[in-house]
C-alpha positions as a printed NumPy array, in Angstrom:
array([[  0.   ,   0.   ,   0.   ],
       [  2.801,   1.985,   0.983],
       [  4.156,   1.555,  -2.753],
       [  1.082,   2.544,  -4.563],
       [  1.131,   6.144,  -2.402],
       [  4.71 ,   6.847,  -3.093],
       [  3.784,   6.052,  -6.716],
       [  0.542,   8.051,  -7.06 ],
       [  0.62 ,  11.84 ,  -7.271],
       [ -2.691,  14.429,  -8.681],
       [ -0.014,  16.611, -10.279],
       [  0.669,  14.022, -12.749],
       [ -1.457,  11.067, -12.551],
       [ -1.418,   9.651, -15.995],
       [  2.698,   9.082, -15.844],
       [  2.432,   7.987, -12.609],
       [  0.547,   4.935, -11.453],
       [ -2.399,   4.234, -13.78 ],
       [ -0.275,   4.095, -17.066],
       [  2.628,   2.405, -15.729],
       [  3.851,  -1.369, -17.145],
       [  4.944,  -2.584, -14.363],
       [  3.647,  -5.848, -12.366],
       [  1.243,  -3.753, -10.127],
       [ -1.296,  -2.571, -13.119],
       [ -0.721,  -5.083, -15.965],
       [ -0.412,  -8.347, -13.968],
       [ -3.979,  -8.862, -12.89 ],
       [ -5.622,  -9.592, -16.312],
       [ -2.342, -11.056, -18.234],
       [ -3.213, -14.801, -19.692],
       [ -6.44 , -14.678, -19.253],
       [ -7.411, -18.135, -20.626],
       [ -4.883, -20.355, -17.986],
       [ -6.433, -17.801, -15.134],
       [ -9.79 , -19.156, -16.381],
       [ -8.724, -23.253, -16.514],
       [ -6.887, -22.381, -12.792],
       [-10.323, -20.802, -11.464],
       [-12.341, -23.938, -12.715],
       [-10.078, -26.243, -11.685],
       [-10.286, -24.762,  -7.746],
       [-13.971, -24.722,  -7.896],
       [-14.175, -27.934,  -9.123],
       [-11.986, -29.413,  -6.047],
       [-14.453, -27.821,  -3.821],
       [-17.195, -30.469,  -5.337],
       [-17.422, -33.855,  -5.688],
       [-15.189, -34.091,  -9.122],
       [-12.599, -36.067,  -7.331],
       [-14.878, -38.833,  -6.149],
       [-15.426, -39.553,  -9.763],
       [-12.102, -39.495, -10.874],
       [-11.108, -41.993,  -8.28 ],
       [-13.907, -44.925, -10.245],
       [-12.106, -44.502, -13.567],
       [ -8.596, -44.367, -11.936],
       [ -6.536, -47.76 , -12.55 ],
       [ -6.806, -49.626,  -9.356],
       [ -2.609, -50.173,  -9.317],
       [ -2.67 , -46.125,  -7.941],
       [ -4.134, -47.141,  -4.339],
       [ -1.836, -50.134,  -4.655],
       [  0.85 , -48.079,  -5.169],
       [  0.476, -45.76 ,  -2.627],
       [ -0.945, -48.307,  -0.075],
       [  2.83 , -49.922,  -1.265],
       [  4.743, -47.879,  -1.14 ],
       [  8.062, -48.092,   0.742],
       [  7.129, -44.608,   2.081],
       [  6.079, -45.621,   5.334],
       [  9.211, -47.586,   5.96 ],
       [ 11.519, -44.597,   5.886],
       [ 12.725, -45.005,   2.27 ],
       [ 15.69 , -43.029,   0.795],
       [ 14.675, -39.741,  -1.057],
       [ 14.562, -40.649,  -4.585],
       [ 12.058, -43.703,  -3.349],
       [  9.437, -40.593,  -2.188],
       [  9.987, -38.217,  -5.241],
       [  8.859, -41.344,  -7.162],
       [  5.725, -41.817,  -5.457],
       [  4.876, -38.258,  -5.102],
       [  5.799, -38.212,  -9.302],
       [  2.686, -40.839,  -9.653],
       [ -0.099, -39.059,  -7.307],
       [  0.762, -36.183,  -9.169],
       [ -0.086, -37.795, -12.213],
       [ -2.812, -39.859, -11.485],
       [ -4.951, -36.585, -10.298],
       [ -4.319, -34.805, -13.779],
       [ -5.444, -37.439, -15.365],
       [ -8.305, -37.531, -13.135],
       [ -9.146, -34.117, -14.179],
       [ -8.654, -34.735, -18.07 ],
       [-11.134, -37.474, -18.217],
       [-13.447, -34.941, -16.257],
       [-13.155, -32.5  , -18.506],
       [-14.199, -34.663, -21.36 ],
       [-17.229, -36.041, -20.033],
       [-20.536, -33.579, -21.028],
       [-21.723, -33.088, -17.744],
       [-23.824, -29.796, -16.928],
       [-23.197, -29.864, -13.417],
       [-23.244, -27.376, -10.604],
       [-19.945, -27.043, -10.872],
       [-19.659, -26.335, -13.996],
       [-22.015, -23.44 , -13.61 ],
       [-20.489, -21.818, -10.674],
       [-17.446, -21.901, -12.343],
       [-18.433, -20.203, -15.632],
       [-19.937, -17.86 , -13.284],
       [-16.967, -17.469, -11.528],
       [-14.929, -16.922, -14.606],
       [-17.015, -14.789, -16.087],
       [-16.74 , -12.788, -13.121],
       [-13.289, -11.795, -13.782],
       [-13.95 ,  -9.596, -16.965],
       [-16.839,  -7.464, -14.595],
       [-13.717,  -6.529, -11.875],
       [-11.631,  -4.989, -14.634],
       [-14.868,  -3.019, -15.814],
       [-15.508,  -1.931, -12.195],
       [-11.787,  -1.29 , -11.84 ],
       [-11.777,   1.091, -15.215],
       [-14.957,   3.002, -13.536],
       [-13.205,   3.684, -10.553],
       [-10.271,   4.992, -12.326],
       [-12.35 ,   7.068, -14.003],
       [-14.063,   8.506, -11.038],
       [-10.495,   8.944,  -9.494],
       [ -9.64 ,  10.845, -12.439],
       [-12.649,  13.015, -12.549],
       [-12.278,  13.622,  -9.103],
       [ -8.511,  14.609,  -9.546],
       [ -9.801,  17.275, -12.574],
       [-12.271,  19.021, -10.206],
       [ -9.993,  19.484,  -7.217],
       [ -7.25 ,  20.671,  -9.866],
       [ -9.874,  23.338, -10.828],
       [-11.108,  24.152,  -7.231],
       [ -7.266,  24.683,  -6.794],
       [ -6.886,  27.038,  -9.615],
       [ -9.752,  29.012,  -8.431],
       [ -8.792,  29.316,  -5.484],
       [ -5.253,  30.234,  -6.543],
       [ -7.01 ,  32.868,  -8.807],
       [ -9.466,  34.216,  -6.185],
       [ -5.964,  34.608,  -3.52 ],
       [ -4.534,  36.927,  -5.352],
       [ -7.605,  38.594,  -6.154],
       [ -9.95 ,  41.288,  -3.985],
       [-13.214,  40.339,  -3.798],
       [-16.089,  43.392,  -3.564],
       [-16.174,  45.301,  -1.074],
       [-19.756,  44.437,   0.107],
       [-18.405,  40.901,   0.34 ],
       [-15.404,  41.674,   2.117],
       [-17.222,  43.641,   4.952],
       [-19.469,  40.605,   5.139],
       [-16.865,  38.236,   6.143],
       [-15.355,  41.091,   8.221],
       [-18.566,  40.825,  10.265],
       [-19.203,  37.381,  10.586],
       [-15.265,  36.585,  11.432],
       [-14.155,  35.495,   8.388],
       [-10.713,  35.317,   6.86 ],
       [-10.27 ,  38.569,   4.391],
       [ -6.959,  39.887,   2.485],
       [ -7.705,  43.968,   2.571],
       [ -4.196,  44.229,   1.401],
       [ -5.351,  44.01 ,  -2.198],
       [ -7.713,  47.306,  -2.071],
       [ -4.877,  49.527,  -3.457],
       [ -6.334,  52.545,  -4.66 ],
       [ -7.723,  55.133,  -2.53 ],
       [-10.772,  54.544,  -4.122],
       [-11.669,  51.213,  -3.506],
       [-10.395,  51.774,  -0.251],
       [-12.764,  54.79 ,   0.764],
       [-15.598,  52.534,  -0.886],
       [-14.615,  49.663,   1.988],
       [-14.911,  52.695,   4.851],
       [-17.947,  53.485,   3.155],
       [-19.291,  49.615,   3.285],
       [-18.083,  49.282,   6.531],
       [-19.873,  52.119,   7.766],
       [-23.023,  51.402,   6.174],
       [-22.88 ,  47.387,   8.343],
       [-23.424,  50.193,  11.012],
       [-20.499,  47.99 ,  13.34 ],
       [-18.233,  49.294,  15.173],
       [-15.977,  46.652,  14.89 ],
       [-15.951,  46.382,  11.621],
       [-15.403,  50.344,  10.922],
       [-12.708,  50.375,  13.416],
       [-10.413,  47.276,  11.063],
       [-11.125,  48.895,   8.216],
       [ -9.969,  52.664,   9.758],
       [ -6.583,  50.9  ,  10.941],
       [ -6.084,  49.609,   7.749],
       [ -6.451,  52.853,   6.108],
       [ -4.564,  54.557,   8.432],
       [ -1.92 ,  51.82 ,   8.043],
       [ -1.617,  52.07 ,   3.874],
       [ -2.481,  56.114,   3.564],
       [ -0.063,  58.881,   4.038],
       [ -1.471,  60.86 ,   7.271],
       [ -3.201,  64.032,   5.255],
       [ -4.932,  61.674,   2.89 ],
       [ -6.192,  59.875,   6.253],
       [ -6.934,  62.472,   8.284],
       [ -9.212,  64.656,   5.529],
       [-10.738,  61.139,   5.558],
       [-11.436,  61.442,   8.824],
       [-12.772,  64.749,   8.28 ],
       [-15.567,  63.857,   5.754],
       [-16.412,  60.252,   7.707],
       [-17.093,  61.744,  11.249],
       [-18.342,  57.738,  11.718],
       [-15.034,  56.664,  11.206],
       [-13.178,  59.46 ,  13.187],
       [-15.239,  58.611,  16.285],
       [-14.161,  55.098,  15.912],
       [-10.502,  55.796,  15.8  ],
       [-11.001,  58.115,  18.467],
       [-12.237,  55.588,  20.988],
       [ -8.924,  53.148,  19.224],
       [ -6.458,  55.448,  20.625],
       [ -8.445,  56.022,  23.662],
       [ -8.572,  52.166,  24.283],
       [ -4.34 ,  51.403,  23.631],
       [ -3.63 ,  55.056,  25.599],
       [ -1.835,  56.116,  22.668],
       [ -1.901,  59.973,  23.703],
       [  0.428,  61.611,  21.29 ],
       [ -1.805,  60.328,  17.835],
       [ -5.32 ,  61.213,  19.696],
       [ -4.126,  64.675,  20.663],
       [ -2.653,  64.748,  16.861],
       [ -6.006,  63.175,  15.195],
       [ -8.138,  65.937,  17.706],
       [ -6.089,  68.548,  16.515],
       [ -6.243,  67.817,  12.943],
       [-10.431,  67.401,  13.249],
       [-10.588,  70.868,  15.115],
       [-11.678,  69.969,  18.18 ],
       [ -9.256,  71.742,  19.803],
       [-11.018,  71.914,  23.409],
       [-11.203,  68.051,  23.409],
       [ -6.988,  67.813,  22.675],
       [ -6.614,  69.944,  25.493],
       [ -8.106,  67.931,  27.684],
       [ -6.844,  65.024,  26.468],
       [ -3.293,  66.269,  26.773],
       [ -3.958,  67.362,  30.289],
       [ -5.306,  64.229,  31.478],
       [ -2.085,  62.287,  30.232],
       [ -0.221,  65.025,  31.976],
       [ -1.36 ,  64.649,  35.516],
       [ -0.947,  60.882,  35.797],
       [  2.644,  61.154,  35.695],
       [  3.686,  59.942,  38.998],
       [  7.016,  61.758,  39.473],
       [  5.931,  65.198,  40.567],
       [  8.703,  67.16 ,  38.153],
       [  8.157,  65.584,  35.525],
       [  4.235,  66.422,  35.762],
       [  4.795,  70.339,  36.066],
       [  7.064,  70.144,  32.975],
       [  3.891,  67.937,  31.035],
       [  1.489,  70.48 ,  32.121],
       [  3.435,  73.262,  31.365],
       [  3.997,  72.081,  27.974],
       [ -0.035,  71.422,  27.215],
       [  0.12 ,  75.742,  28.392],
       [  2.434,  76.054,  25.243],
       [  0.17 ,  73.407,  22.976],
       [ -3.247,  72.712,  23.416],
       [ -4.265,  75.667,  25.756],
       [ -2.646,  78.435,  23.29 ],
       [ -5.881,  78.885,  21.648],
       [ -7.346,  81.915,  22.582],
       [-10.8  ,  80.595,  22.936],
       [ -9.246,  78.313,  25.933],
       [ -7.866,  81.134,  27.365],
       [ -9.609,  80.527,  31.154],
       [ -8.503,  77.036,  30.959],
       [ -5.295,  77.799,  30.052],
       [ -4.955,  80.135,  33.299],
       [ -6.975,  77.402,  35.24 ],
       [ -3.451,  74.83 ,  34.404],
       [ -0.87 ,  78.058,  35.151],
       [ -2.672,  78.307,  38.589],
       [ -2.138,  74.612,  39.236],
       [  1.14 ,  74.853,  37.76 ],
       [  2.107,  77.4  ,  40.961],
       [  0.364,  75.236,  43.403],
       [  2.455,  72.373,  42.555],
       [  5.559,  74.172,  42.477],
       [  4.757,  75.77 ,  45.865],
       [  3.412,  72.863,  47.38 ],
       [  6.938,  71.106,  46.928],
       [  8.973,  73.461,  48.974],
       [  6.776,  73.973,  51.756],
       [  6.733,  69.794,  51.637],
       [ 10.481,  69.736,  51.671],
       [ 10.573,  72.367,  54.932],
       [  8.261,  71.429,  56.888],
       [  9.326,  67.48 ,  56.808],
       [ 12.19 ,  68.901,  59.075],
       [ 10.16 ,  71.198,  61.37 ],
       [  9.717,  71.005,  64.912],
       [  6.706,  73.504,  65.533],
       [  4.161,  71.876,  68.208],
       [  1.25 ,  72.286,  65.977],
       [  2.88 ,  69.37 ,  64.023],
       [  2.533,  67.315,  66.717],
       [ -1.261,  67.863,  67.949],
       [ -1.904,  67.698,  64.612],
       [ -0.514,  65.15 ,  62.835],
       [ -0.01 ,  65.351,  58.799],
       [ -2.32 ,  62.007,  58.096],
       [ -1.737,  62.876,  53.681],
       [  0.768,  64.411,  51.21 ],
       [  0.433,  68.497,  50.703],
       [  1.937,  68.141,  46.988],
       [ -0.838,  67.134,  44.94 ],
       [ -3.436,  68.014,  47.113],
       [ -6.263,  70.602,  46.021],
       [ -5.8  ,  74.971,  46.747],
       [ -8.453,  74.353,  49.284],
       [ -6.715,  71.68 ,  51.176],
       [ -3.233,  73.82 ,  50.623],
       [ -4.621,  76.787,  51.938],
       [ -6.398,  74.653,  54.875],
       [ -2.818,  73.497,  55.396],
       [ -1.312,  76.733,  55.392],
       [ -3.832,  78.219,  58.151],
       [ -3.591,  75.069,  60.581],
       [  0.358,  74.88 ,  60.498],
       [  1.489,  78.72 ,  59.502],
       [ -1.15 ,  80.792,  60.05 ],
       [  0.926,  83.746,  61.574],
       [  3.337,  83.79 ,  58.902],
       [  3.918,  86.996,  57.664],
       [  2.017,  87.894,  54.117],
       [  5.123,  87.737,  51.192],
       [  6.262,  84.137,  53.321],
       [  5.606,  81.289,  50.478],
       [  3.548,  79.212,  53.078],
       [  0.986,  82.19 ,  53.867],
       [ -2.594,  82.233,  53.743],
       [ -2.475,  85.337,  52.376],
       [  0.   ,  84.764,  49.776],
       [ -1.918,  81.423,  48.799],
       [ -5.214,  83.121,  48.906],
       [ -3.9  ,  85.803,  46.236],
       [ -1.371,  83.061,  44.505],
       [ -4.155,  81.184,  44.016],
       [ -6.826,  83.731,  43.316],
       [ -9.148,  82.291,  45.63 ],
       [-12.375,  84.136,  46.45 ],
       [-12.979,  85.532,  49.93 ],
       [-15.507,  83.055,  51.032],
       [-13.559,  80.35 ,  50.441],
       [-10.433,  81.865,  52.407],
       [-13.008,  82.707,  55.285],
       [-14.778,  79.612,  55.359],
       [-11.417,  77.47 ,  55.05 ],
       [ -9.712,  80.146,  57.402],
       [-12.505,  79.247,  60.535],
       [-12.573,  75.938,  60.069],
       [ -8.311,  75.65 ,  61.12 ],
       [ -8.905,  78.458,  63.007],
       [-11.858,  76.649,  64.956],
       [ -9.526,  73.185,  65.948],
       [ -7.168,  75.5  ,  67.239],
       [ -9.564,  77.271,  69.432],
       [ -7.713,  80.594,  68.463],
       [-11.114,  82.735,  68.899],
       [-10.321,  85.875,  68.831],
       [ -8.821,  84.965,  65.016],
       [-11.782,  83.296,  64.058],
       [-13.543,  87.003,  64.746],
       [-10.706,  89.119,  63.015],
       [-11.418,  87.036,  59.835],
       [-15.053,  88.214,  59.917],
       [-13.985,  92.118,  60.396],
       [-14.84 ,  94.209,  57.65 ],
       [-11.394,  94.008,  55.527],
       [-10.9  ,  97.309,  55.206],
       [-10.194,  97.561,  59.373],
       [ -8.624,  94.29 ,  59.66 ],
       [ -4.873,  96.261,  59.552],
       [ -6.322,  98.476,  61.926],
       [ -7.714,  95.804,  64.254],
       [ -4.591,  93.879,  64.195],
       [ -2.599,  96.795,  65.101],
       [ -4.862,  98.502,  67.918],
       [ -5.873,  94.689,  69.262],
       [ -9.997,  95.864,  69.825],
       [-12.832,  94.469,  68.011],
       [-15.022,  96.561,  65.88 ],
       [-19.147,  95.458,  67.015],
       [-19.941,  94.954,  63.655],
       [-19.299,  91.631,  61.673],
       [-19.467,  90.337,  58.203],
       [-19.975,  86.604,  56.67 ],
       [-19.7  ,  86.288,  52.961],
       [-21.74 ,  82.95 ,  53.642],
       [-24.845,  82.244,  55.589],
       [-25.125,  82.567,  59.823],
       [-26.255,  78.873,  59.768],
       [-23.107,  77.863,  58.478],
       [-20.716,  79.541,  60.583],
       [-22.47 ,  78.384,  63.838],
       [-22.679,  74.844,  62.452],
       [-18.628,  75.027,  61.909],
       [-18.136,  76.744,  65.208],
       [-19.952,  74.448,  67.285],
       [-18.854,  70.919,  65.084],
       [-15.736,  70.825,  67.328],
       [-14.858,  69.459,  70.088],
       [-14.268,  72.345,  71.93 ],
       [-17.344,  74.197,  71.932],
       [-16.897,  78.286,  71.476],
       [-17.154,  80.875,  74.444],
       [-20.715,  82.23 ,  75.216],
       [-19.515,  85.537,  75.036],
       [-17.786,  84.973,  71.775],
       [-20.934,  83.456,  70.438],
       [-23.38 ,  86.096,  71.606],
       [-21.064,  88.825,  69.35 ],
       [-21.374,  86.148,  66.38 ],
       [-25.301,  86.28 ,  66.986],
       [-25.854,  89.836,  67.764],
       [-24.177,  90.565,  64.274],
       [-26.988,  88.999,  62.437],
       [-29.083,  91.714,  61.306],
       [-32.686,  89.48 ,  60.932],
       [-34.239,  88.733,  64.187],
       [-36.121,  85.719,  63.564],
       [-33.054,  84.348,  61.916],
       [-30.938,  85.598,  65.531],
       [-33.544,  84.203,  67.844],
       [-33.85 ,  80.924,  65.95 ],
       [-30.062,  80.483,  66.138],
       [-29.749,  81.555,  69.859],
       [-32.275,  78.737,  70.576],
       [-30.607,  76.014,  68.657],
       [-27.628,  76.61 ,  70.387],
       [-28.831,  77.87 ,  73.679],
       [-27.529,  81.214,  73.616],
       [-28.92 ,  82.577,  76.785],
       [-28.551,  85.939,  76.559],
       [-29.333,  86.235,  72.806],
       [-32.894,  84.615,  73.623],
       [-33.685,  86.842,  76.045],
       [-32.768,  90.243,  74.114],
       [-34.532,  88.84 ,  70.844],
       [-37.899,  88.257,  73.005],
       [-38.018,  91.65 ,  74.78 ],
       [-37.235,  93.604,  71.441],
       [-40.155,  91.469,  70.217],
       [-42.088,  92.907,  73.686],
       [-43.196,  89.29 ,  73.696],
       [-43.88 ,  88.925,  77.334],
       [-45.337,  85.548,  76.905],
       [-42.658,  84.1  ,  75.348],
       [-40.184,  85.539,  77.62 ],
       [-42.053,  83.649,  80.644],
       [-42.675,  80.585,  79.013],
       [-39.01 ,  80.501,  78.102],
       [-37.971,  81.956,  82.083],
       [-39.712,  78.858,  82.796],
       [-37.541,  76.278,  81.382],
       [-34.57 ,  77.592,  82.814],
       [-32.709,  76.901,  86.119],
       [-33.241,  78.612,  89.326],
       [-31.238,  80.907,  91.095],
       [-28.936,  80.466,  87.981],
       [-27.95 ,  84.106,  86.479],
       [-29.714,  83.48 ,  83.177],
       [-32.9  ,  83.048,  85.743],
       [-32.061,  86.147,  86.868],
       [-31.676,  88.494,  84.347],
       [-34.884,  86.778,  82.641],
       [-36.551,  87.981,  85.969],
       [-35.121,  91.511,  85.345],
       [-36.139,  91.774,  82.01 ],
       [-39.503,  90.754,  83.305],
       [-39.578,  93.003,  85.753],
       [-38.489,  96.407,  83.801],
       [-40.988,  98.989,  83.982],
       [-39.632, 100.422,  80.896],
       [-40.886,  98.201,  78.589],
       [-43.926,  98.341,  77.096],
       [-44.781,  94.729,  76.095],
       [-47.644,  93.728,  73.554],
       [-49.343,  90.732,  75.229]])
């Protein structure tokens, strides 16, 4: 078997195997006639033809062989002798057979079987011819496929097997052409897949202004590309690709993002400060672009302050512990920072409140607000009420050390009292009834003095109310012989007022 594969080849069957002289294809149907007598001759030894031959046999064969010195260990030549006669006595045997007419059985099965013999070549010629027929179509499936390899199929048809995961060589749409009419296939199988393989490719085979004014005029295929880069973080092209599309605000932002996740802290002020020179230079971004300068300066003033105070020994370091990094913390939490640990710094110091505050261009309610709350876990009071003087008598105040009667909030009463009294030192009562007294709406003041039982503030709102019945109803609920008791007694008890109820 072995032998007929190495022989048999479809390049060149006819030279190979079925044409060839040798023993393997010629031998089987060579002498035909003696194959025939041979075949006849076996089938007749499976019948009863030998019982026959043994009547008409001369009866001197059995005697011979029932004789014969072969039992009693003759020499060689004795046994070639008798072997010489069976041999010849069966022929005969079989000659006198064939001359007798008989019709027999098995003379009929072995006619059949001999006629047999011409049907296996036929079958054998069919199935060569099958073979062959066989070889010629997979020698043309072969060419076609060697045709349609080297060939691009349609568009239409290559997007198909694009979408259903087929194998597809894109490599042969050459022009620009053919391949802005596979973008424009693609896009029409509405998959964004699909769009996206057929971009790269593009982008892959076209210079980049032939790809990019692509990108211009197929907005489908730009935001596919677009989500590409986004997807493999490749920065540098999506800024490019935004830039070339005109969407300018959208590089920026792009550009800054990649900027701030740079670990190292120097190398992310020089990123930033190179987006300043790129992607915020347009003029329309101008408020952005100051936005990044002003985080620019934090950065590069939260570093030295860092770098100093990792070496200082001032106590409020150690009631207060640093539980987070400064550098790359918010302005709030900076200037937060700067008012819990160097809040009497003078003004041009780096680490000033004042200097962040106008650094940072931060409005005044977010320096008071941020200024009371460090000012509040320090329990430094009387600071917590020179932040809400009027400004322009703060340099006064400072200098003269009084108080001026009147305070300011730039936020709402509620608020201050909530951060005043969310401590765990709560505030003086004296210090709270100036807070309270300073809030021009009554309602609002007596409200507030009853949430946080401010005594004296009650009192005063109810008798400028001349709300006598509120005023004993509320004397009521306080504890005797106490000087609050008292003084709502007094206040009861003045002839000078002239109280409606």
């Amino acid at each position: 078997m072995a032998q007929f594969k190495k022989k048999f080849t479809f390049d060149d069957p006819e030279d190979s195997y079925w044409n060839e002289s040798g023993s393997n294809s010629s031998s089987l149907f060579d002498d035909l006639p003696s194959k025939q007598w041979a075949a006849r001759a076996a089938v007749d030894s499976l019948f009863d033809v030998a019982k026959e031959a043994e009547k008409t046999k001369p009866k001197e064969a059995p005697t011979t062989l029932s004789n014969a010195p072969f039992e009693k260990g003759d020499s060689e030549k004795t046994r070639d002798r008798i072997v010489d006669e069976i041999i010849h006595t069966r022929t005969a045997a079989l000659k006198l057979d064939d001359a007798s007419p008989r019709g027999g059985a098995p003379s009929v099965v072995s006619e059949c079987s001999v006629s047999s013999l011409p049907s296996d070549a036929h079958r054998l010629d069919l199935d060569y011819s099958r073979l062959k027929e066989e070889h010629r179509k997979l020698q043309r499936f072969l060419d076609d496929v060697r045709h349609k390899r080297f060939t691009a199929v349609g568009v239409h048809e290559a997007v198909r097997r694009l979408l259903k995961g087929e194998p597809v060589s894109l490599e042969f749409y050459r022009s620009k052409n053919d391949k802005v009419q596979l973008l424009d296939a693609a896009i029409d199988m509405v998959d964004g897949n699909v769009i996206q393989t057929v971009v790269l490719f593009l982008q892959q085979t076209l210079s980049d202004s032939i790809f990019r004014d692509i990108l211009l005029r197929k907005p489908e295929a730009a935001e596919e590309y677009i989500l590409y880069l986004k997807k493999v973080r490749d920065y540098d092209e999506l800024v490019n690709t935004l830039f070339a599309l005109g969407r300018n605000a959208d590089a920026a932002m792009v550009e800054f993002s990649a900027a701030i996740k740079n670990k190292v802290i120097n190398q992310k002020i020089q990123a930033l400060k190179k987006c300043t020179r790129s992607a915020f230079s347009d003029p329309f971004l101008s408020s952005e672009a100051n936005l990044v300068n002003d985080y620019i300066s934090l950065l590069e003033r939260q570093v030295p302050i860092e770098t100093a105070d990792a070496s200082s020994k001032v106590d409020n370091f150690k009631v207060f512990p640093v539980t987070s990094p400064l550098v790359g913390s918010s302005a709030l939490s900076t200037l937060y920072y700067s008012c819990l640990y160097h809040y009497d710094l003078p003004a041009h110091s780096l680490a000033s409140p004042l200097n962040v505050k106008e650094c940072l261009r931060l409005s005044e309610k977010e320096f008071v607000w941020t200024a009371i709350s460090a000012l509040v876990c320090q329990s430094r009071w009387p600071d917590v009420e020179r932040v809400l003087q009027p400004k322009n008598l703060i340099g006064a105040l400072q200098n003269r050390g009084i108080m001026n009667s009147k305070l300011s909030c730039p936020f709402s009463w509620q608020n201050l009292l909530y951060i005043l009294h969310n401590n765990r030192v709560m505030p003086p009562k004296d210090f709270c009834c100036r807070i309270l007294r300073a809030v021009q709406d009554q309602d609002l003041r007596l409200k507030l003095a009853e949430k946080y039982s401010i005594t004296d503030i009650v009192m005063e709102c109810l008798v400028a109310q001349k709300d006598r019945q509120k005023l004993i109803k509320y004397a009521s609920t306080l504890t005797p012989h106490t000087p609050e008791a008292y003084k709502a007694a007094a206040a009861l008890n003045n002839s000078g007022t002239r109280w409606k109820n």
